[in-house]
N, C-alpha and C positions, 0 to 999 in steps of 0.2 A: 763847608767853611771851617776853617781851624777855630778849633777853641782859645778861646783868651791865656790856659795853661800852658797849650804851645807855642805863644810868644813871646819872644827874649825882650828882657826890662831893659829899656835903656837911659841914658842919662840925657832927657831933651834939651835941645840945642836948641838956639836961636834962630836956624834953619831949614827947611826941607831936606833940603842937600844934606847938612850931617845928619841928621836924622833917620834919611834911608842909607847911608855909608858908615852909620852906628850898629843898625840891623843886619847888613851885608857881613857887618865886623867880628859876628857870633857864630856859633854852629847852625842856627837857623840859616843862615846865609847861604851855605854852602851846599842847602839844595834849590835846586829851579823851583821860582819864587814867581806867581803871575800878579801881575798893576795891583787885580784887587786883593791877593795876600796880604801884598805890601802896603796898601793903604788900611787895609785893616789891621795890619801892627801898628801903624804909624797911632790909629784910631783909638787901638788898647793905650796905646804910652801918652795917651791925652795929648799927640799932636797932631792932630787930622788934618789933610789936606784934600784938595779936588783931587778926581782919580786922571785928569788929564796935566794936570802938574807934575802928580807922581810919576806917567808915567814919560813927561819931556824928559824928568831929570834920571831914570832908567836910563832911556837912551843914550841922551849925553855920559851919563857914566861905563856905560857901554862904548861908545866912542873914545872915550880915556884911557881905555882898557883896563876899568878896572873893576868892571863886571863885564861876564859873558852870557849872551843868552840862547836856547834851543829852543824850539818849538815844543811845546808840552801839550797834547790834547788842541790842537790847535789854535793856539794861543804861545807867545811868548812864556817862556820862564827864565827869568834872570836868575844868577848865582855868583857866587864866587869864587875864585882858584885864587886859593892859598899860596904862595910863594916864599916857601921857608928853607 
């Protein structure tokens, strides 16, 4: 499990939704990322969510294209690609 040092501080939002599109927003983001990484950031930044919430709005942001995900250890890892 990641240590609380390796996740990025973010500025909580009123949302789940920005919340994981805050996290995605950092260099933590941009490697393959699984449900429960991400709710465990969410967890550090004192906005915890169910890990079945986290991971409807994965998907959907997934489907927006604005996270990509691969299979990691058999399990999803979302990420993101930078378009600069």
């Amino acid at each position: 499990p990641p240590s609380a040092a390796e996740v990025p501080v973010i500025k909580p939002s009123k949302t789940t939704l920005s919340n994981i599109v805050s996290l995605f927003d950092t260099p933590w983001g941009r490697t393959p990322r699984t449900v429960a990484e991400v709710a465990k950031a969410l967890e550090v930044n004192a906005v915890p969510d169910r890990i079945e919430t986290v991971s409807t709005y994965l998907r959907r942001l997934v489907k927006r294209g604005e996270l990509r995900r691969i299979e990691k250890e058999g399990r999803w890892g979302y990420f993101r690609i930078l378009t600069e």
